[in-house]
N, C-alpha and C positions, 0 to 999 in steps of 0.2 A: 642407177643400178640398185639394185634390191640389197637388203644389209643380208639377211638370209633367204635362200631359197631350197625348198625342203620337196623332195620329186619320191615318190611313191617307196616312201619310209613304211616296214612292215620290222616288228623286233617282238621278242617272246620270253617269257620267263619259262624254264625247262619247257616243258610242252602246252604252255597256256600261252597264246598270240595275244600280244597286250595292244601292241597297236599295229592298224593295218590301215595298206595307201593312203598314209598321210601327204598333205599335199600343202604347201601354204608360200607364201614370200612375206618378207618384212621389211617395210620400208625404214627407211632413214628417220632418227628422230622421234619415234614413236612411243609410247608407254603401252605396252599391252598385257592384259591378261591372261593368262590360259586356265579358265574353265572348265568342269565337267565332274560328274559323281564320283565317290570314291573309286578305286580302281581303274581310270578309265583312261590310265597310263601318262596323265600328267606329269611327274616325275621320270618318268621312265623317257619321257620327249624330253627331255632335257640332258638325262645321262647321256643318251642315244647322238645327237646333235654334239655333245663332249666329248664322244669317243669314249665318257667312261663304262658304254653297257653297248654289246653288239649289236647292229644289224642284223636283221634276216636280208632284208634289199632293200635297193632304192638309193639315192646321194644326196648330200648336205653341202651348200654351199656358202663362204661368208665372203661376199663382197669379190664371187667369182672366182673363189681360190679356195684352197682345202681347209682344215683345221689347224694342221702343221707350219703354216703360214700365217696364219692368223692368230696364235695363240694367244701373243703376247698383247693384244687387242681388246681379248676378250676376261671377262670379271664372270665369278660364278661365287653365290653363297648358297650352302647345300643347305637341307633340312637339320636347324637347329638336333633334333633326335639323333641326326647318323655323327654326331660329333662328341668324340672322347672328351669331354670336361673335366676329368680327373688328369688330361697329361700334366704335367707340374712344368706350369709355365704361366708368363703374367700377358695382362693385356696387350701390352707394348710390341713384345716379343710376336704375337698373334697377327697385328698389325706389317708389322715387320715382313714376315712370311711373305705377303701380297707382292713383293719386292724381288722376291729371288731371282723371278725369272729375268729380270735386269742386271741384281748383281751376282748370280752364279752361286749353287749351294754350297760351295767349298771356300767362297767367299765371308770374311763379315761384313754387315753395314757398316757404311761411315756416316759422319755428323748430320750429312744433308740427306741420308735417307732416315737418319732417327726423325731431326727435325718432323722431315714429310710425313712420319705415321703418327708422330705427335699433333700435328696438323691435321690430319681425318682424325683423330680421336677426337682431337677439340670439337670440327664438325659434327659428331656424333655429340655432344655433351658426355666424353668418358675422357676427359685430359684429366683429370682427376683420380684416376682409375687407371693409369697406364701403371704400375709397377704392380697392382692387386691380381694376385692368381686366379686366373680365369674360372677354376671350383667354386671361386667364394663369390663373383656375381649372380645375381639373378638373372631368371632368362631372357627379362627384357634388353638387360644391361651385355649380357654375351650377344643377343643380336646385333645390338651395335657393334660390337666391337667386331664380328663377321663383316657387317657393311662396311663399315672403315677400310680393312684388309682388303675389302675388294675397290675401295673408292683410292685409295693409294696406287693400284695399278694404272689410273686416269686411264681406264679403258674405253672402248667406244662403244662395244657393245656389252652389255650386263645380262644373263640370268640368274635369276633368284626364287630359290624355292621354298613358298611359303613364308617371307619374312618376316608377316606380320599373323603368324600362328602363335597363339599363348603370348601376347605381349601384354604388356597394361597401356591403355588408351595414351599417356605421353609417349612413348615408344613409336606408339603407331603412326601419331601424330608426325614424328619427329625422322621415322624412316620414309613417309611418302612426301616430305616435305623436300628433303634429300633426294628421292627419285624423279620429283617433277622438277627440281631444280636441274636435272641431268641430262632429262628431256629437254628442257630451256638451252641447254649448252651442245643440244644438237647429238647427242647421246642418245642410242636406243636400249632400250630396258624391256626385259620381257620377266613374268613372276607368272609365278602361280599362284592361283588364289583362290579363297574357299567361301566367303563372304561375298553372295551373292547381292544384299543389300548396297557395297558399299562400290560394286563395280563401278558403276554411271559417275560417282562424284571423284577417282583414285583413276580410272585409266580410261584414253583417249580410244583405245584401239582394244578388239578382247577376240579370243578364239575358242570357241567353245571345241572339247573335245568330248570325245566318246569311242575311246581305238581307233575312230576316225575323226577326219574334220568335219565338223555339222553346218561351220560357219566361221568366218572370221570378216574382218573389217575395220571400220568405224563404230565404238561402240553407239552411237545414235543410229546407226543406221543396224546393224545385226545382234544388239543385246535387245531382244524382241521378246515378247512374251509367248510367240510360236518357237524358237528357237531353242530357245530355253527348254521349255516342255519336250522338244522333241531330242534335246541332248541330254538331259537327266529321266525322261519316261517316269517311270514308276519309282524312283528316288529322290524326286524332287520334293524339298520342303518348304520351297519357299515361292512363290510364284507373285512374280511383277502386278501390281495392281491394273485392273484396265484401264 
């Protein structure tokens, strides 16, 4: 059974159509990509698929059941930018959060859920940084500590948008090192990503968008240098050598 299946998804910001009949499924275990030029509704197939930005039509399914079913399943790390950094609260704490929906908001954590975020931060190399107010890391160092929160959930299926946007090279190193390990453990991860260069060597599986689907797959078989050009057109900067 397919981990998502996405059946003629159309969503719009006020009166601009961002993406229309989208179409795709995701198998099991996968690392993929989602590709495509600025605006071409990458983010917005993410919110959209999260219930956190509407439909126009179409339905979403994960693993043959709704969202509301699934939730507790599913890991999401949003766009570094859409995240308050000044809230006054430390690493730990951030970590922590990725928990609730097991131990209930009105709830505190106890010993073996501190342990567990203690534990992903280690994984991230920020155990050293759990009581440091999330203002005072750098962005590479707040990314982690987002992956953590979402690696704490031990979810099965991941989106991620943008992880590796504004990191420094250990960072980057250090969150796909974490994502193919997740694939390894039979985890599906899907990201969006803007680093045309580095698709082929970072993910197994890629989908190029453009409001719609141009392609998706095996990146050996559809990160193609036709595909490419005809889902970026006249925005494209970077083109696969022949």
């Amino acid at each position: 059974m397919s981990v998502i299946e996405v059946k003629d998804v159309s969503a719009s910001y006020r009166k601009n159509q961002v993406l229309h009949n989208v179409n795709f499924e995701v198998q099991p275990g996968t690392l993929t990509a989602i590709i495509g030029p600025n605006g071409a509704g990458k983010s917005t197939l993410l919110k959209v698929l999260l219930e956190l930005h509407p439909k126009l039509s179409g339905s979403v399914s994960f693993l043959g059941s709704n969202l509301k079913r699934m939730k507790k399943r599913i890991g999401y790390v949003p766009q570094r930018g859409s995240v308050d950094w000044d809230f006054p609260t430390h690493a730990l704490d951030v970590v922590t959060m990725g928990l609730y929906g097991h131990i209930g908001w009105f709830r505190r954590p106890n010993r073996k859920h501190v342990e567990r975020a203690m534990a992903c931060l280690k994984q991230m190399g920020m155990e050293d940084y759990a009581y440091r107010q999330i203002s005072q890391l750098s962005g590479g160092q707040q990314q982690r500590v987002f992956l953590a929160r979402a690696l704490v959930q031990d979810a099965d299926l991941y989106f991620m948008d943008e992880p590796l946007a504004g990191v420094d090279a250990a960072t980057e190193k250090a969150i796909m090192h974490t994502l193919k390990e997740l694939k390894e453990q039979g985890k599906t991860v899907m990201v969006v990503h803007h680093d045309l260069q580095t698709v082929e060597d970072y993910f197994d599986h890629v989908l190029l968008l453009n409001r719609s689907v141009w392609a998706h797959g095996p990146t050996k078989e559809v990160f193609t240098q036709d595909n490419v050009y005809r889902t970026y057109g006249g925005t494209l900067r970077w083109m696969k050598e022949a």
